[in-house]
C-alpha positions as CSV (number, residue, x, y, z in Angstrom):
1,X,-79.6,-33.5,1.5
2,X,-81.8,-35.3,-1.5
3,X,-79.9,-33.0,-3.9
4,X,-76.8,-33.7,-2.7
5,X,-77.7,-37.7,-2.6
6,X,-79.2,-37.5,-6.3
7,X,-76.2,-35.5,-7.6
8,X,-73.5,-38.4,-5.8
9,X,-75.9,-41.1,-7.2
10,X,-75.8,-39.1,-11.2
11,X,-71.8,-39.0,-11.1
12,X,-71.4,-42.3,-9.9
13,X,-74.0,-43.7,-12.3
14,X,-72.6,-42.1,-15.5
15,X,-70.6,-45.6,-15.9
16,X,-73.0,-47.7,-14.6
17,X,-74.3,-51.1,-16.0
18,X,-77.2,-51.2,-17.4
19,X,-78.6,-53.3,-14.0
20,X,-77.7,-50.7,-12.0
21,X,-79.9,-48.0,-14.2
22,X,-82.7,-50.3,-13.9
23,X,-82.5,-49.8,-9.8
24,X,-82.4,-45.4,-9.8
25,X,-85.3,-43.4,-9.7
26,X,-86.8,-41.4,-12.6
27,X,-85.7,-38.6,-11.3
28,X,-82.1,-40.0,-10.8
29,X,-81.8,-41.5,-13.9
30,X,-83.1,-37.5,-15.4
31,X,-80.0,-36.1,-13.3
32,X,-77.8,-38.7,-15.1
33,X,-79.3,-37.8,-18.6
34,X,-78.7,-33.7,-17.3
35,X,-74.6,-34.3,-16.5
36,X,-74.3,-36.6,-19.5
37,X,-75.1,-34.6,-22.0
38,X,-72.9,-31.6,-20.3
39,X,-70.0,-33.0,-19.9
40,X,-69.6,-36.3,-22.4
41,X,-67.8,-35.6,-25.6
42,X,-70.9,-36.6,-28.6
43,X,-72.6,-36.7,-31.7
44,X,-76.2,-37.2,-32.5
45,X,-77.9,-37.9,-35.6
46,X,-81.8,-37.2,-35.8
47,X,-84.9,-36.0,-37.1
48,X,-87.6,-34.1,-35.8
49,X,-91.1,-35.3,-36.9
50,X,-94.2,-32.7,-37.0
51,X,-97.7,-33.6,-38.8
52,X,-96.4,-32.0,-41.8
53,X,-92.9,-32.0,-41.7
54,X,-89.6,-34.1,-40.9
55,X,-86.4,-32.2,-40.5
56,X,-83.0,-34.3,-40.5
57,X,-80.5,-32.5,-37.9
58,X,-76.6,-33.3,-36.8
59,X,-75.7,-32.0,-33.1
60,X,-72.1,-32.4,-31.7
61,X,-71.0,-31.1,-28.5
62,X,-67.8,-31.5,-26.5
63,X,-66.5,-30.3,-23.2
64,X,-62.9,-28.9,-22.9
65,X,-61.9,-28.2,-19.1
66,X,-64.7,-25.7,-18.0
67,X,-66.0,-24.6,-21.3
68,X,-68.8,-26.5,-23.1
69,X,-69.2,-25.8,-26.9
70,X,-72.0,-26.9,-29.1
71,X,-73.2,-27.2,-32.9
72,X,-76.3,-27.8,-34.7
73,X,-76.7,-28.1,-38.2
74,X,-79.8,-28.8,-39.9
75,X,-79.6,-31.1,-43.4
76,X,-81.8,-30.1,-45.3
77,X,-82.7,-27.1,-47.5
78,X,-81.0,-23.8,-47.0
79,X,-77.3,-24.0,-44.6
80,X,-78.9,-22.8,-41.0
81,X,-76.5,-23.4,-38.3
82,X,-76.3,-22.8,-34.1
83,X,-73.1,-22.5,-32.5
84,X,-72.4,-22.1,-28.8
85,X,-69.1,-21.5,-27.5
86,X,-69.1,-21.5,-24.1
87,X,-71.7,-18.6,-22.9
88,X,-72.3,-16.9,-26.5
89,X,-74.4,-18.6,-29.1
90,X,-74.2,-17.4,-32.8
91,X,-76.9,-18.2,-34.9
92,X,-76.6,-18.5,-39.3
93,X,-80.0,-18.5,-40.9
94,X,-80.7,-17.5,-44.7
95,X,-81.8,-14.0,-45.3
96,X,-80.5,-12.8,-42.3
97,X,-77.2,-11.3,-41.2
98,X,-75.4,-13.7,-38.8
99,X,-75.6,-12.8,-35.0
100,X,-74.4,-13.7,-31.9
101,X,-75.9,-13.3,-28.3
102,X,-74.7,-14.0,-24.9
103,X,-76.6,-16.8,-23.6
104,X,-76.0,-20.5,-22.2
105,X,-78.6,-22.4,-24.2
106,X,-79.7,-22.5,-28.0
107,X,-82.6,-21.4,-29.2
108,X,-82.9,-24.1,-31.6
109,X,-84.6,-28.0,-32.3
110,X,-82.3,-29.4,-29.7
111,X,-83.6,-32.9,-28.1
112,X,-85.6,-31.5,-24.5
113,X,-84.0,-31.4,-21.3
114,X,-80.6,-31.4,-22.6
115,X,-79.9,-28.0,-19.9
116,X,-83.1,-28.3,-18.3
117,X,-82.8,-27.9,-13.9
118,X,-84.4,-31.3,-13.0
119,X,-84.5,-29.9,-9.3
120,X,-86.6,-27.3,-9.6
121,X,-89.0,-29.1,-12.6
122,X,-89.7,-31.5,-10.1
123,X,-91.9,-29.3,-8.2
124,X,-94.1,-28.8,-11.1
125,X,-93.7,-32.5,-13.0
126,X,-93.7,-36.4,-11.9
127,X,-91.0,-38.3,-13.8
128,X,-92.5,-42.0,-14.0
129,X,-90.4,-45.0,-15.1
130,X,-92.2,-46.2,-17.7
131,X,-89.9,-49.8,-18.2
132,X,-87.6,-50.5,-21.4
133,X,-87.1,-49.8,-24.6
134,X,-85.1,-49.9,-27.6
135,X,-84.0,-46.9,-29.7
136,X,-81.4,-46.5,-32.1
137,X,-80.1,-49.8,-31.9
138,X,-79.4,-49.6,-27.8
139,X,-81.5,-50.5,-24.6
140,X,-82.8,-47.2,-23.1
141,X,-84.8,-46.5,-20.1
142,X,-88.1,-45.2,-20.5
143,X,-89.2,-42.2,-18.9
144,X,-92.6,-39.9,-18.4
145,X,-92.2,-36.0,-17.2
146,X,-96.2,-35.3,-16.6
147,X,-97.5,-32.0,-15.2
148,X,-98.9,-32.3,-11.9
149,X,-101.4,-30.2,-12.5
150,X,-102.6,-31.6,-15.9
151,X,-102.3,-28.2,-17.5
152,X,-99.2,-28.1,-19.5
153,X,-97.7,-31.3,-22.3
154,X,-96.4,-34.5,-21.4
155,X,-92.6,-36.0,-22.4
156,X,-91.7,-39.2,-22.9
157,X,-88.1,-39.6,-23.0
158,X,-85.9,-42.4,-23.9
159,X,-82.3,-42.2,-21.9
160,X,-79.8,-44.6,-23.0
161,X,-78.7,-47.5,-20.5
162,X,-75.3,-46.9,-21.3
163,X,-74.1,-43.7,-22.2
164,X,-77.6,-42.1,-20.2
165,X,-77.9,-39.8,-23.5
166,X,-81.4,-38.5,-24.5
167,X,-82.2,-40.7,-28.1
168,X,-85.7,-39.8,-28.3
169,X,-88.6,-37.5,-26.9
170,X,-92.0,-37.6,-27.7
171,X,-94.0,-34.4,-27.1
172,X,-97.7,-35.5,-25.4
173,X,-100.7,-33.6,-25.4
174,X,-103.8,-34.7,-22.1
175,X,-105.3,-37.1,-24.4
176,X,-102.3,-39.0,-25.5
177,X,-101.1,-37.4,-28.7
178,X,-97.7,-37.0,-29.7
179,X,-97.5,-33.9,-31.2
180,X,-93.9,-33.9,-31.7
181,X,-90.7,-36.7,-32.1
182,X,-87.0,-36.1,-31.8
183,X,-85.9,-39.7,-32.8
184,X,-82.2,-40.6,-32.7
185,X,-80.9,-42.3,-35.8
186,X,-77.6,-43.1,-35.0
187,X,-74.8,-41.8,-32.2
188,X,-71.0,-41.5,-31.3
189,X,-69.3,-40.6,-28.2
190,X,-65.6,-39.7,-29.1
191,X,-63.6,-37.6,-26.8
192,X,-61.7,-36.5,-29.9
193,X,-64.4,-34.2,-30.4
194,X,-63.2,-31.5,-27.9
195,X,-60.0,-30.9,-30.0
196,X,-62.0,-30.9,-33.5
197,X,-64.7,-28.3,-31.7
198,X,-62.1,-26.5,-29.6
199,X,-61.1,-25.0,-33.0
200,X,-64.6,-22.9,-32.9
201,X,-62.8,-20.9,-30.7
202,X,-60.4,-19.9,-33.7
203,X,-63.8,-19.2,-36.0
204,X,-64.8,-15.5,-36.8
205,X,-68.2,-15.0,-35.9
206,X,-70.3,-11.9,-35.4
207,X,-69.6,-9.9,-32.1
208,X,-72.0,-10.6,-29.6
209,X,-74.7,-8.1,-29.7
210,X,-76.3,-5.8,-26.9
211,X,-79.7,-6.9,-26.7
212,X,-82.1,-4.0,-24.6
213,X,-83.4,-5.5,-21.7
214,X,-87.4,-4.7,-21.4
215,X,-88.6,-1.1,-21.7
216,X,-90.9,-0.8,-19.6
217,X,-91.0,-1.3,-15.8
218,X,-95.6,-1.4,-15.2
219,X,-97.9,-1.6,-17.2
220,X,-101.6,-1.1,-17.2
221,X,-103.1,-5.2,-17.3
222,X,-102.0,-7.9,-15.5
223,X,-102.5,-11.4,-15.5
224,X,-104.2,-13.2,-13.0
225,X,-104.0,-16.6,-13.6
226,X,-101.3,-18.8,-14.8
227,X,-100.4,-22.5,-14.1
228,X,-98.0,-22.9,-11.0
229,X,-94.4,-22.2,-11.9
230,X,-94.6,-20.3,-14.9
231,X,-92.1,-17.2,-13.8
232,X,-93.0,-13.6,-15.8
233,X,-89.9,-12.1,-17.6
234,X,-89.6,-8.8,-18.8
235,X,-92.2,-6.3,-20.4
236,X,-92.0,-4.7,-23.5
237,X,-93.4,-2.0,-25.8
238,X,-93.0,-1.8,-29.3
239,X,-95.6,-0.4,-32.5
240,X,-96.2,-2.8,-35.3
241,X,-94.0,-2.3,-38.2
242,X,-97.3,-2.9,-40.9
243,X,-100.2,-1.4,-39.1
244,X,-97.7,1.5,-36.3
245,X,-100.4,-0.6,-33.8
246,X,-98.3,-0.3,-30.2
247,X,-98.6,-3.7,-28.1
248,X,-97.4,-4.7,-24.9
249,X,-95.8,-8.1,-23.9
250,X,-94.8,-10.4,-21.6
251,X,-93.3,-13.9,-22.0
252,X,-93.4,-16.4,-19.1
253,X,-91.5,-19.8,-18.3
254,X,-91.8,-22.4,-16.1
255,X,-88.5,-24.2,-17.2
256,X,-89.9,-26.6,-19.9
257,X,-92.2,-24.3,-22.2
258,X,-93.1,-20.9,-22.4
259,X,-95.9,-18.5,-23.6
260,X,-96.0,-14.7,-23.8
261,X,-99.4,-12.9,-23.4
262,X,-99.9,-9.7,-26.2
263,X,-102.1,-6.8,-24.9
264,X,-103.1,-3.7,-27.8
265,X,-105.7,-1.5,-28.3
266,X,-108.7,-3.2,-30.7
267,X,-108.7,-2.0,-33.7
268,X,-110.8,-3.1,-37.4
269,X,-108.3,-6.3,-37.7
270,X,-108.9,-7.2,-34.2
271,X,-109.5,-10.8,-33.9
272,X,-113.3,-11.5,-31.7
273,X,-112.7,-15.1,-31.0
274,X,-109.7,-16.9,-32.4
275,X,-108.5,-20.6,-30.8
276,X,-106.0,-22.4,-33.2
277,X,-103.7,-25.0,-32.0
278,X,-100.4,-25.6,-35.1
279,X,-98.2,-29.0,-33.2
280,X,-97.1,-27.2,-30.0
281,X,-97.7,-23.6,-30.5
282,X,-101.6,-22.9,-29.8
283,X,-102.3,-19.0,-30.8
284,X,-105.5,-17.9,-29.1
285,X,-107.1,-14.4,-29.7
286,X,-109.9,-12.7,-28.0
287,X,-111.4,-9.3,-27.4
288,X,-112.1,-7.7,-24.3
289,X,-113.7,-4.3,-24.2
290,X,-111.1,-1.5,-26.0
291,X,-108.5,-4.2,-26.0
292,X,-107.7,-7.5,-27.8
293,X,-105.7,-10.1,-26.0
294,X,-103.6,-12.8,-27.6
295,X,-101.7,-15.8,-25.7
296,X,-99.2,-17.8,-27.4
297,X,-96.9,-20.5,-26.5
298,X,-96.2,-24.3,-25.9
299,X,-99.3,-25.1,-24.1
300,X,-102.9,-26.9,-24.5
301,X,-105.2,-25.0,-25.9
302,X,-107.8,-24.9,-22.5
303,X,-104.8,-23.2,-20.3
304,X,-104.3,-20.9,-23.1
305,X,-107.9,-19.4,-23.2
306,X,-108.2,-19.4,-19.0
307,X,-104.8,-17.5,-19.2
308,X,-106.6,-14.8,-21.7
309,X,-109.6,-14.3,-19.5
310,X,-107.8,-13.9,-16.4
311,X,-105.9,-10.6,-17.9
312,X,-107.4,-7.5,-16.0
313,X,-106.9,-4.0,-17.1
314,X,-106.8,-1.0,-14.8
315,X,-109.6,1.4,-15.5
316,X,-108.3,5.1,-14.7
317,X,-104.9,3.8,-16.8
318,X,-103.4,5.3,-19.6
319,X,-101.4,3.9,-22.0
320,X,-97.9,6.0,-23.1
321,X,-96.9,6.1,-26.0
């Protein structure tokens, strides 16, 4: 019954005044932002700012009756380019041959939450109101998405009052630090945009390729800790192309960010004790008897290293080759 009450209160609300925005929850107002960006016909203009970098990027996306197509160009240096058309996603970066996968969402700099399931992230995150704000040149609601558990980043999200579109995000960290900024500079919603990016679907791009789901069904360690939420995907098994070194991995998601835990056999360039947070990504490193464990992902550095230790092998295992 609350879904269905938030979901009548998001379609109703997509042309609401500003007043009106003031009055809906965080979570309502999230909803809002979730259907707006799916199904209105725009442009947005902005950068992404790191500690040591600031990347200018262009995504349009339009809806024509039940297909959604997007495009993502970034502005600087070599041409690298995302394009989704409806459930396939084609990626153009230099050095590499051009591929296309089947998937619903890009891998790629997009602004967060954009096709993120409020619903289910609300089991695992508070969304405060956090008052008003401006942001490229329009009033926008301010917004908080906090773990509840403390053990994951923070986002602060500003959702315009008018068209509900995300304009800017700020990546937290526990004590306060933004480790990351999408910032809007400027934005247009045109609905002329569908027929300009309906002609993607005339575009040659690569065929979509088969990708091999994982390769292994058990494996010998397991982890035995991880914050609430975080889901386990599939398990793979693969040698190292430098050092023929085989490692096992795991990646898992909770919705919002992700991290994949590396298991492998220790060898002479085995890290002992490595802990190194770059922005978002923290990389930590450790060995445990015969085998070296390695976390990485979006997430602090103090849930990366409890992940780590809670990995357990079995003793009579083996592992194949």
């Amino acid at each position: 019954m609350k879904k269905i009450l938030i979901s009548v209160l998001t379609l109703f609300s997509l042309n609401a005044t500003p007043a009106f925005a003031e009055t809906l929850s965080a979570e309502a107002l999230l909803h809002q932002m979730n259907e707006a960006s799916q199904h209105l016909n725009y442009e947005l203009s902005y950068i992404l700012i790191k500690k040591n970098s600031i990347e200018p990027l262009l995504y349009r996306h339009a809806r024509q009756e039940s297909q959604q197509f997007a495009h993502l160009v970034y502005l600087s240096g070599p041409v690298r380019e995302v394009i989704r058309r409806g459930n396939e996603v084609s990626y153009v970066e230099p050095g590499v041959e051009p591929f296309t996968i089947e998937s619903g969402n890009m891998v790629a700099p997009t602004i967060p939450m954009l096709n993120s399931d409020v619903a289910q992230l609300s089991q695992y995150y508070d969304f405060v109101k956090m008052g008003r704000a401006r942001e490229a040149g329009s009033a926008c609601q301010v917004l908080r998405v906090v773990p509840k558990d403390g053990l994951r980043y923070s986002y602060v999200l500003w959702v315009d009052e008018k068209s509900s579109l995300p304009l800017r995000a700020d990546l937290v960290d526990r004590d306060g630090e933004v480790l990351e900024q999408y910032r809007t500079i400027s934005y247009t919603i045109n609905d002329q945009l569908a027929t300009l990016m309906s002609g993607l679907n005339n575009v040659q791009l690569p065929e979509v390729l088969s990708l091999p789901k994982g390769n292994i069904q058990q494996t010998f360690w397991t982890v035995g800790w991880k914050p609430e939420g975080f889901q386990p995907l599939e398990l793979n098994r693969y040698r190292m192309v430098m050092t023929e070194r085989l490692v096992e991995s795991q990646m898992f998601s909770d919705g919002l960010f992700n991290f994949s835990v590396y298991v492998a056999n220790r060898d002479d360039h085995s890290l002992k004790g490595q802990l190194v947070r770059q922005g978002r990504r923290t990389v930590h490193s450790f060995v445990n008897g015969e085998n070296e464990i390695s976390v990485v992902g979006d997430i602090p550095p103090a849930t990366a290293q409890r992940i780590a230790q809670s990995v357990s092998f079995e003793s009579t295992s083996t592992r194949k080759p």
